[in-house]
C-alpha positions as CSV (number, residue, x, y, z in Angstrom):
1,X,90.1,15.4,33.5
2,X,88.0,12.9,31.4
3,X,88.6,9.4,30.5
4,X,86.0,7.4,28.8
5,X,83.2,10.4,28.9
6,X,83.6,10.0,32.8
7,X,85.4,13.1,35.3
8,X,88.3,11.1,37.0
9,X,90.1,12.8,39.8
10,X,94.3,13.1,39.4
11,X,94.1,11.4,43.1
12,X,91.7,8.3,41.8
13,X,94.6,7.6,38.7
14,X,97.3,7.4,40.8
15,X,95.5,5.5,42.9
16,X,95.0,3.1,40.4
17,X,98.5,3.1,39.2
18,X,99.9,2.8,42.5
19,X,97.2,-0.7,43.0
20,X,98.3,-1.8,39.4
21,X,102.3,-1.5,40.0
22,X,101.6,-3.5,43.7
23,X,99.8,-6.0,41.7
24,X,103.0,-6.5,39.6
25,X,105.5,-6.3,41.9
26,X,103.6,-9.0,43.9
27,X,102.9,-11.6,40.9
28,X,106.6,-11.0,39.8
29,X,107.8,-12.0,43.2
30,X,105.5,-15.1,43.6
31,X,106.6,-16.2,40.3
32,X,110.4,-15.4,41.2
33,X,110.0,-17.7,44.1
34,X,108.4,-20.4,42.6
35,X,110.9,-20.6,39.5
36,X,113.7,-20.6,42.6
37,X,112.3,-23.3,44.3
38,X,112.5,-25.6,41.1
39,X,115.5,-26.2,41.9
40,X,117.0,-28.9,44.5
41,X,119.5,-27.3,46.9
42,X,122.6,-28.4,46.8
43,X,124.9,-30.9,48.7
44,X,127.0,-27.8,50.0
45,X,123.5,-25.7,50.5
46,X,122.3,-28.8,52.8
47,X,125.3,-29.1,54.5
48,X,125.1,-24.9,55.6
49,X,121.7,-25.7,56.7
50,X,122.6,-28.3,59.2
51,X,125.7,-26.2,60.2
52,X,123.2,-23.3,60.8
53,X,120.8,-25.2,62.3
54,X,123.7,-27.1,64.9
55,X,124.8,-23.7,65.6
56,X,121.3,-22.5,66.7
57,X,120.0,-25.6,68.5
58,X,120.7,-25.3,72.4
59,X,122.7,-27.4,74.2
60,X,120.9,-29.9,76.4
């Protein structure tokens, strides 16, 4: 097959789709997490997170 006047293997596109759609997936996620993290947690999400954490710390 040729693309741009050059022989391209099928094996060398989908390796480059497969790199391209990791590339997306990864910047989609970081951006995810950073527009999650905008927000303050909550009085009831702070007060789970001590609960948890009480719940997991040993005993003395």
């Amino acid at each position: 097959m040729k693309i741009f006047g050059k022989h391209v293997f099928p094996r060398q596109i989908v390796l480059f789709s497969s790199g391209l759609l990791f590339l997306a997936a990864t910047t989609y996620d970081v951006h995810r997490s950073i527009k999650n993290n905008q927000t303050p947690p909550s009085k009831e999400q702070l007060q789970a997170l001590e609960d948890y954490i009480k719940s997991v710390r040993r005993p003395p």
